[in-house]
C-alpha positions as CSV (number, residue, x, y, z in Angstrom):
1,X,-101.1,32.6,14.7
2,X,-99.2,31.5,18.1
3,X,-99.1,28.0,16.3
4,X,-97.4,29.6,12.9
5,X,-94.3,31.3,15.0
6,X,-92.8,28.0,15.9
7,X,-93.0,27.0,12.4
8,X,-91.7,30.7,11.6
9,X,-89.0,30.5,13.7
10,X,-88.0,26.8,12.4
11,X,-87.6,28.1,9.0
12,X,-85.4,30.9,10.3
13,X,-82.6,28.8,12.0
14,X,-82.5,26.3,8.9
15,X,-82.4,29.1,6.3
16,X,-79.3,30.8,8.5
17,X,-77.9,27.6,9.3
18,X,-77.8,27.2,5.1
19,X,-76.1,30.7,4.9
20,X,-73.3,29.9,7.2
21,X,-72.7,27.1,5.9
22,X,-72.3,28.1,2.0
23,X,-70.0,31.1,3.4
24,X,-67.6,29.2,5.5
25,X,-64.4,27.6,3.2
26,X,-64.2,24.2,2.8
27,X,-61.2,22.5,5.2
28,X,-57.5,21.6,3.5
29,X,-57.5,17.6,2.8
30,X,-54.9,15.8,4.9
31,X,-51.2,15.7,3.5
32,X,-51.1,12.1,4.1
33,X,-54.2,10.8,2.8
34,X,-54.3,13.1,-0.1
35,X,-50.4,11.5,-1.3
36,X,-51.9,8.4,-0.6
37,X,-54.6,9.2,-2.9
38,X,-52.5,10.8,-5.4
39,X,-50.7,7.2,-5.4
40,X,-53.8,5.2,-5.8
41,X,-54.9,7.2,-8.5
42,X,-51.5,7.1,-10.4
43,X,-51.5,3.2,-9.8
44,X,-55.4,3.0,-11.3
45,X,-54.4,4.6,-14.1
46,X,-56.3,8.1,-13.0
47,X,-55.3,11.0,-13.9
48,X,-54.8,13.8,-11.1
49,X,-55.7,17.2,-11.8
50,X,-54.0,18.8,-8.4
51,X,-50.5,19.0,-7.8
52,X,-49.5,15.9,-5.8
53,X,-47.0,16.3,-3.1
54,X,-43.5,14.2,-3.4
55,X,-42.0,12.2,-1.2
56,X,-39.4,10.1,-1.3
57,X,-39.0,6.7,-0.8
58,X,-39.1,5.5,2.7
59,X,-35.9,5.0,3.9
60,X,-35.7,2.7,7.2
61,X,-34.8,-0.8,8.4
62,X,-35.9,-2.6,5.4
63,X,-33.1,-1.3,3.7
64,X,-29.7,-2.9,3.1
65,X,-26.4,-1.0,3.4
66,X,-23.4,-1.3,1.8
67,X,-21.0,-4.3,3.3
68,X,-17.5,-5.7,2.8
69,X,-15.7,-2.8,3.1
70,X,-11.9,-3.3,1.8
71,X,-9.0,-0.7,2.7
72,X,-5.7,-1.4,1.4
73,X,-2.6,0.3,0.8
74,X,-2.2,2.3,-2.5
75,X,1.0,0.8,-4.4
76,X,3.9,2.9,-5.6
77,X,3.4,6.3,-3.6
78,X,4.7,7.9,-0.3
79,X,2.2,6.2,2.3
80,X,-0.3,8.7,2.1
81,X,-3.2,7.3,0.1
82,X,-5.7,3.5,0.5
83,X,-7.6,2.3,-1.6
84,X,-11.1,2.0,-0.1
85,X,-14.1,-0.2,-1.7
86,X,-17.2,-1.6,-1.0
87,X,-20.1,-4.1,-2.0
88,X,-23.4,-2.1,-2.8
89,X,-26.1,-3.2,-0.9
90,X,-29.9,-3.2,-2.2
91,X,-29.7,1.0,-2.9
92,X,-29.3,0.1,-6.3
93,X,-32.3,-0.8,-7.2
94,X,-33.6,2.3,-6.0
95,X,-34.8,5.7,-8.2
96,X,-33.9,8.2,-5.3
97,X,-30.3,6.7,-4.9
98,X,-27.7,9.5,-5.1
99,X,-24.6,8.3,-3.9
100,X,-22.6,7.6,-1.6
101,X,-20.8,9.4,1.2
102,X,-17.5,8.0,3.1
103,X,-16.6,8.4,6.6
104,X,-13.3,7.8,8.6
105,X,-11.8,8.2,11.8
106,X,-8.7,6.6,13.3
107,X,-9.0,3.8,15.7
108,X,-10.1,4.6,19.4
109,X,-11.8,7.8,18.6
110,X,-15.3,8.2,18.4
111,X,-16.7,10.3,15.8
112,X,-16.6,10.1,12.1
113,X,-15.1,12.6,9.5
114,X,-17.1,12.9,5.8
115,X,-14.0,12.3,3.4
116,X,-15.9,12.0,0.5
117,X,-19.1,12.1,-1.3
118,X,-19.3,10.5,-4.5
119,X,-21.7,10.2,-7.2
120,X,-23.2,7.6,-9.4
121,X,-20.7,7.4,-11.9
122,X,-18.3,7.3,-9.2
123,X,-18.3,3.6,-9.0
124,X,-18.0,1.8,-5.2
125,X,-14.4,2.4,-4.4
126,X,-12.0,5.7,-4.1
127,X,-8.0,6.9,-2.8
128,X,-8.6,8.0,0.2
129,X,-5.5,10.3,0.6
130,X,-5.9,12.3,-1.9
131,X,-7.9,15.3,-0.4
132,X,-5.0,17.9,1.3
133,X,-7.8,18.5,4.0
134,X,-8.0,14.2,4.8
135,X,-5.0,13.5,4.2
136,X,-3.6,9.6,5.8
137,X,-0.4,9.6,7.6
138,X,1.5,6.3,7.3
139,X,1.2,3.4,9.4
140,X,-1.7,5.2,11.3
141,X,-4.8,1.9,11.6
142,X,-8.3,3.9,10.1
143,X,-11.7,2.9,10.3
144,X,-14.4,3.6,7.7
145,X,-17.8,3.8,6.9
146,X,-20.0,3.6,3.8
147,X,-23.5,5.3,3.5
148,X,-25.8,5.2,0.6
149,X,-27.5,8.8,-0.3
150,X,-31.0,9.2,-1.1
151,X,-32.7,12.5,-2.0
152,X,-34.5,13.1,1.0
153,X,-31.5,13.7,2.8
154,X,-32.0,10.2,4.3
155,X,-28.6,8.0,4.4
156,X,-28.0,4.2,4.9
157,X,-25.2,3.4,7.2
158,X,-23.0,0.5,6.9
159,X,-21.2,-1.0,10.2
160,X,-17.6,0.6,10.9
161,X,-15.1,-1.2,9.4
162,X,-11.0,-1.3,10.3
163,X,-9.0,-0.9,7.2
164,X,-6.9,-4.7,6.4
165,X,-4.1,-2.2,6.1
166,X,-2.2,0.7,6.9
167,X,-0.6,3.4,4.6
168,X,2.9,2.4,4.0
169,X,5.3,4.1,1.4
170,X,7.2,2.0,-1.3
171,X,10.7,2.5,-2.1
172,X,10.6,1.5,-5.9
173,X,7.9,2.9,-8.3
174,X,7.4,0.0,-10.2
175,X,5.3,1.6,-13.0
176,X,8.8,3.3,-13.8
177,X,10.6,0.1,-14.6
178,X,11.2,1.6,-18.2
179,X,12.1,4.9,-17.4
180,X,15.1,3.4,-15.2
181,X,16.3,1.3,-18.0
182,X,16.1,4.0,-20.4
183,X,18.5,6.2,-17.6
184,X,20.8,3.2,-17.3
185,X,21.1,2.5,-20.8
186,X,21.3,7.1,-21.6
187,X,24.0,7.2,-19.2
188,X,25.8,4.0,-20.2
189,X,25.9,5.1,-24.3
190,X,27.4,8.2,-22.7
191,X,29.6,7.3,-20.3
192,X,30.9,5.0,-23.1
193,X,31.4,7.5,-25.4
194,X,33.0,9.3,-23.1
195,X,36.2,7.1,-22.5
196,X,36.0,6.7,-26.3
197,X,36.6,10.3,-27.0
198,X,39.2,10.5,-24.1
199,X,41.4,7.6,-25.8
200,X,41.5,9.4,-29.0
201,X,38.7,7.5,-30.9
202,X,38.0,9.7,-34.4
203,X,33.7,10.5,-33.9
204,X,31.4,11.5,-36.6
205,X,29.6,14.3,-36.1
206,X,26.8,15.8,-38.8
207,X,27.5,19.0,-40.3
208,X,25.8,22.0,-39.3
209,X,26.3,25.0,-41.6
210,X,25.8,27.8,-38.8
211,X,29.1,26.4,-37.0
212,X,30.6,25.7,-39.9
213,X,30.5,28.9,-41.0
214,X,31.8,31.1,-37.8
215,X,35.7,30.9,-38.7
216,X,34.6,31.9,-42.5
217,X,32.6,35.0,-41.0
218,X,35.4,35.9,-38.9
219,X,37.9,35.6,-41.3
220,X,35.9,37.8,-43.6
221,X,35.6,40.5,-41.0
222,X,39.5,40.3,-40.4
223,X,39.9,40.9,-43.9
224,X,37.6,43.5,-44.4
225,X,39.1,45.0,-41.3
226,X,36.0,45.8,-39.7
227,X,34.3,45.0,-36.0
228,X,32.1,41.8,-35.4
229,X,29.0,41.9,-33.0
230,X,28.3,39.5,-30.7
231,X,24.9,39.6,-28.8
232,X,24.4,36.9,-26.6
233,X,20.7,37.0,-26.1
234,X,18.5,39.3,-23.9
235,X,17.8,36.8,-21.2
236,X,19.6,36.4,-17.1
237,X,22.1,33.9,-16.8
238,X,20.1,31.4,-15.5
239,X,18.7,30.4,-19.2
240,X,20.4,27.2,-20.4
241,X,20.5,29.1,-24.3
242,X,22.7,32.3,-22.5
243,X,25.1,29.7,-20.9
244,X,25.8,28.2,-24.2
245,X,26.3,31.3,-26.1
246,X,28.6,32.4,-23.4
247,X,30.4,29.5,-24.0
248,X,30.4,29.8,-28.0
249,X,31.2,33.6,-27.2
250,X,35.1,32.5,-25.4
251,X,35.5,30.0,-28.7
252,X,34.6,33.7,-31.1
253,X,36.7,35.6,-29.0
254,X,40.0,33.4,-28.7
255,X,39.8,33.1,-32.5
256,X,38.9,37.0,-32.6
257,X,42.0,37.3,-30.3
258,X,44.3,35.3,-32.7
259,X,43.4,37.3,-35.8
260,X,43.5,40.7,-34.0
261,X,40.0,40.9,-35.1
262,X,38.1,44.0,-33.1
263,X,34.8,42.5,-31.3
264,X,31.8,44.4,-29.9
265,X,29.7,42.3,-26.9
266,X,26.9,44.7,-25.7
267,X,24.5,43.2,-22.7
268,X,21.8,43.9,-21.3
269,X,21.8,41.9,-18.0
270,X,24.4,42.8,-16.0
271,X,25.6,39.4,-14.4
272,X,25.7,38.2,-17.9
273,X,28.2,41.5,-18.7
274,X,30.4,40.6,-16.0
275,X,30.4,36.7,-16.7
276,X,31.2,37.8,-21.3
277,X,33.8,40.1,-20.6
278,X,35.6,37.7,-17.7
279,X,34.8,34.9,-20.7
280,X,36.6,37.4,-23.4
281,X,39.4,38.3,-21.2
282,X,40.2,34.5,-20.7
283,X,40.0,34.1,-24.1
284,X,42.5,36.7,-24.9
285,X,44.8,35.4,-22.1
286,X,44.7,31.4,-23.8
287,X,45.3,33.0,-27.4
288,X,48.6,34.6,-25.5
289,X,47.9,38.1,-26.2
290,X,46.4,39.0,-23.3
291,X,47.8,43.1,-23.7
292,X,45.1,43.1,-27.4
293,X,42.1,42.7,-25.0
294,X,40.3,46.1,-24.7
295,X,38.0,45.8,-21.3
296,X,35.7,48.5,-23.8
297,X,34.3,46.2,-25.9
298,X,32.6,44.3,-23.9
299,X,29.9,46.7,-22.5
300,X,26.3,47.4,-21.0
301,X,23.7,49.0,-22.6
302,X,20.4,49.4,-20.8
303,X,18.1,46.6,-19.0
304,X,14.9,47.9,-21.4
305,X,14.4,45.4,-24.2
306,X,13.2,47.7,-27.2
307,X,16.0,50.5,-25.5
308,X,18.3,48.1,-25.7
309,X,17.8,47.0,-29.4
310,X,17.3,50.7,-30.2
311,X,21.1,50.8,-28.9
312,X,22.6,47.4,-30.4
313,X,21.3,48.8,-34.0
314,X,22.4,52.2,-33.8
315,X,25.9,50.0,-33.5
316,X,25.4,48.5,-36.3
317,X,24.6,51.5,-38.3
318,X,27.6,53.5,-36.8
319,X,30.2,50.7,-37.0
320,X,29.2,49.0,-40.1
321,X,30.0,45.6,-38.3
322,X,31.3,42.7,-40.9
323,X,30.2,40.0,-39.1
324,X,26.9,39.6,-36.5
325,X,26.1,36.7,-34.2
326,X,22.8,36.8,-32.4
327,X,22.9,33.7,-30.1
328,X,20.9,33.3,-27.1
329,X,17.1,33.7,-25.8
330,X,15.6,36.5,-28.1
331,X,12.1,37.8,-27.6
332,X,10.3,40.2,-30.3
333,X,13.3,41.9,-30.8
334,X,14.9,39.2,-33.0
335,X,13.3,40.6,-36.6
336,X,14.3,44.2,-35.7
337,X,18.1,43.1,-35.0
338,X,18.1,40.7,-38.2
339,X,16.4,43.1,-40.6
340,X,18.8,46.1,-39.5
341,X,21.9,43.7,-39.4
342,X,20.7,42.8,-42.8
343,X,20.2,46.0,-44.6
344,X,23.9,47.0,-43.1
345,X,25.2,43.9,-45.3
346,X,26.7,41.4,-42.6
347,X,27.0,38.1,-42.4
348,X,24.9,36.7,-39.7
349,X,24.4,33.6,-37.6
350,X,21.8,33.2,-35.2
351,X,21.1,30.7,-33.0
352,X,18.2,30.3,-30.5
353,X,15.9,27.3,-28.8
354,X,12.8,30.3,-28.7
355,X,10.2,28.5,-31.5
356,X,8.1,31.6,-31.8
357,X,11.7,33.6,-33.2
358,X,13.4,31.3,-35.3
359,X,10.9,31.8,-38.2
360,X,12.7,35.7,-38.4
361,X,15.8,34.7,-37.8
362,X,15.5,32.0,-40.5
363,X,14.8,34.8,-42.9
364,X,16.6,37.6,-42.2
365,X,20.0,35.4,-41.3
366,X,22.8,33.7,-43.4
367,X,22.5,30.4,-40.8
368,X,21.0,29.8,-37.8
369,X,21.3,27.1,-35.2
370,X,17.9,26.1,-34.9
371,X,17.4,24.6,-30.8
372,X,19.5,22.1,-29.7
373,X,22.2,23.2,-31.8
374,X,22.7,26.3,-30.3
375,X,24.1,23.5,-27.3
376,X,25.9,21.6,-29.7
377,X,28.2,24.3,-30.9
378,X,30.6,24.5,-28.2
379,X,31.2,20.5,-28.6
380,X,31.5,21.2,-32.4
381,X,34.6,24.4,-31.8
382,X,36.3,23.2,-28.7
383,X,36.0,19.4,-30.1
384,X,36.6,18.9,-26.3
385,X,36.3,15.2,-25.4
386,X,33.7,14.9,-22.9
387,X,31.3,17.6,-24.7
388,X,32.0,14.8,-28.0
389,X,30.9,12.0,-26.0
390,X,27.8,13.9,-24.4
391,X,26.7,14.5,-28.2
392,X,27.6,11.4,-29.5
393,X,25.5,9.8,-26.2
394,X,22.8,11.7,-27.1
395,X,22.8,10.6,-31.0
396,X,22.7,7.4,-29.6
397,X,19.9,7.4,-27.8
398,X,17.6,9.6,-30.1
399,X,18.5,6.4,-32.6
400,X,17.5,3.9,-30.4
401,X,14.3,6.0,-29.5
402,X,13.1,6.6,-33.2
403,X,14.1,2.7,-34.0
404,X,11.4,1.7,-31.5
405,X,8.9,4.0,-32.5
406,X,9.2,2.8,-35.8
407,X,9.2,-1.0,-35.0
408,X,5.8,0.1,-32.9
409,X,4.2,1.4,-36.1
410,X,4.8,-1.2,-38.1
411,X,4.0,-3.6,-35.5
412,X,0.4,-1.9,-34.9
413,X,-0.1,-1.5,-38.9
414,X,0.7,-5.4,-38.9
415,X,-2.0,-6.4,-36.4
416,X,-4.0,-4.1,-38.4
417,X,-3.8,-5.6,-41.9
418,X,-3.5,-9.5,-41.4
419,X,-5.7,-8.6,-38.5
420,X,-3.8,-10.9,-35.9
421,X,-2.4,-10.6,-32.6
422,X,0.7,-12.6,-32.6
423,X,3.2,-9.7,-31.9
424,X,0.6,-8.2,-29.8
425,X,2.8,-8.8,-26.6
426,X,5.8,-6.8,-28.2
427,X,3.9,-3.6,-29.5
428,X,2.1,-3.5,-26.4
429,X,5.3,-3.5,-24.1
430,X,6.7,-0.5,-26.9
431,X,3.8,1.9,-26.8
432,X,1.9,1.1,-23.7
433,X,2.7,4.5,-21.3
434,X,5.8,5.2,-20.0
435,X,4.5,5.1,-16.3
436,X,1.3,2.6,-15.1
């Protein structure tokens, strides 16, 4: 029996020694050796079951940075941008490559400011200069530095380079070679024109039935002895299409003032009331009756658009106007004007550079001066000399423009057909863009 207990007590120890060790958990595998299996198994050909850990390429000595860093001045601007490129070194060739980030400082200080961070697609160079928070002040000697990104986080460093050049501003834009010509040769055809019209020279000018038609209209109203309304837009003096209906306006009123006409100007700014009733009165003074001008007729209404227009046609309905003008910036108020100017049965000219109202006006309106010829029409009454030469300048130009357009097209459709390039210089200098 006392030889069994040993034996007993054997079996004991091994069979708990069996439990603990089915109960405790197995240990975690090292992160190291278990990528380095993962890798050995990919590279076999085996296929791993677990999830793999990732890492990155190792990024150290081996690797070669970018080198031959160039910065030099960026032509045609104000000395605030360079031009800064690089050779790619061997991160190329490398799957975890992510771009590149670009570091400056000026000369004699010590650390480095990130100025940009670029992509792939980015390419190896960049204007430096062009980032309000980095931006390079003229003559000022910078030093940069190029790093290649990889997705770790890690970054290759090239050596600090001095830019070969400094920031300096140019004088002359040279991409806007042709746009200086086509000023020089604008104001030339102008000025010419100019002197031409001051010696007396008889010019051509095209027709334009709106214009045309404003001595008929007031004549009819004179006849008819009834008012005409002249509404010279809804918009502040400071729009170029109020100035020239202001001007058109002393032109209606002079003649208004000649045939003893009665005219109705209402307004609804009220520094374009005091500039059409000033214009009136002048007009009156230069037809010599300056005692026929009523200071009532030209008037203000109300600042509110749709008030306004409610007032301007309750004129129309009351007076029974002959004749109504509507010349100047309109806004959705153009088709109620012409439609209750129309039903009232006057003749009426419009005249307006707004794109979105002409299509109403168009309609509802006898004529209408359709954009630029809302400008033209004080050149076309007053036949003043200098007004005649800026439209004749202008004339000329818009030829010469649609000539070379047209010698463009049929250059291009040339090349097209024969399928040659022997006028390829010339059609390239015609439609290549204005500024490089």
């Amino acid at each position: 029996m006392q030889r069994k207990v040993p034996a007993l007590l054997l079996a004991m120890l091994l069979a708990t020694g069996l439990a603990w060790a089915q109960a405790e958990e197995a240990p975690l595998a090292d992160p190291v050796e278990a990528t380095e299996s993962a890798e050995e198994a990919v590279i076999e050909g085996v296929e791993v079951e677990a999830d793999a850990p990732i890492t990155s390429a190792p990024i150290g000595d081996g690797m070669v940075p970018p080198s031959g860093i160039v910065a030099s001045d960026w032509p045609n601007d104000a000395g605030d941008a360079l031009l800064v490129s690089w050779e790619p070194g061997s991160e190329t060739g490398n799957e975890t490559f992510i771009g590149y980030s670009v570091y400056r400082r000026i000369q004699g200080e010590e650390e480095l400011a990130l100025v940009a961070v670029l992509e792939l697609d980015d390419g190896t160079s960049f204007i430096d200069g062009y980032d309000p928070d980095y931006w390079v002040e003229p003559g000022v000697q910078y030093e940069y530095s190029v790093a290649a990104m990889y997705m770790n986080g890690g970054e290759v460093a090239s050596e600090i380079t001095a830019a070969q050049e400094t920031a300096a501003n140019q004088f002359y834009h040279t991409g806007k070679t042709r746009v200086l010509f086509g000023c020089v040769l604008f104001l030339g055809l102008i000025l010419f024109y100019f002197h031409a019209a001051q010696r007396g020279l008889e010019m051509y000018l095209r027709p334009i039935a709106g214009i045309e038609a404003i001595d008929e209209a007031i004549g009819r109203a004179t006849e008819m002895g009834k008012p005409i309304l002249y509404v010279p837009g809804l918009s502040t003096i400071s729009d170029v299409a109020t100035i020239a209906s202001i001007t058109i306006l002393g032109r209606v009123a002079k003649k208004v003032a000649e045939y003893g006409t009665p005219l109705l100007v209402p307004n609804r700014d009220p520094i374009v009331y005091t500039i059409a009733e000033e214009t009136v009165k002048q007009a009156y003074m230069e037809a010599g009756r300056p005692d026929a001008f009523d200071k009532d007729s030209v008037f203000f209404l109300t600042q509110s658009q749709f008030a306004f227009v409610a007032g301007v046609n309750g004129i129309m309905m009351r007076e029974k106007p002959a004749t109504n003008f509507y010349l100047g910036m309109f806004w959705a108020e153009s088709l109620i004007l012409a439609e209750t100017g129309s039903l009232s049965g006057a003749i009426q000219i419009a005249g307006t550079d707004a794109v979105t109202q002409l299509p109403f006006f168009i309609t509802t309106c006898d004529y209408t001066l359709i954009g630029e010829e809302l400008y033209a029409a004080s050149a076309y009454l007053g036949r003043e000399p200098k007004q005649l030469g800026s439209i004749k300048g202008q004339d000329a130009c818009k030829g010469i423009i649609m000539a070379v357009i047209t010698l463009g097209i049929l250059l291009s459709l040339t090349d097209l057909i024969a399928g040659t390039e022997t006028l390829n210089w010339l059609k390239n200098l015609i439609t290549m863009p204005i500024v490089d």
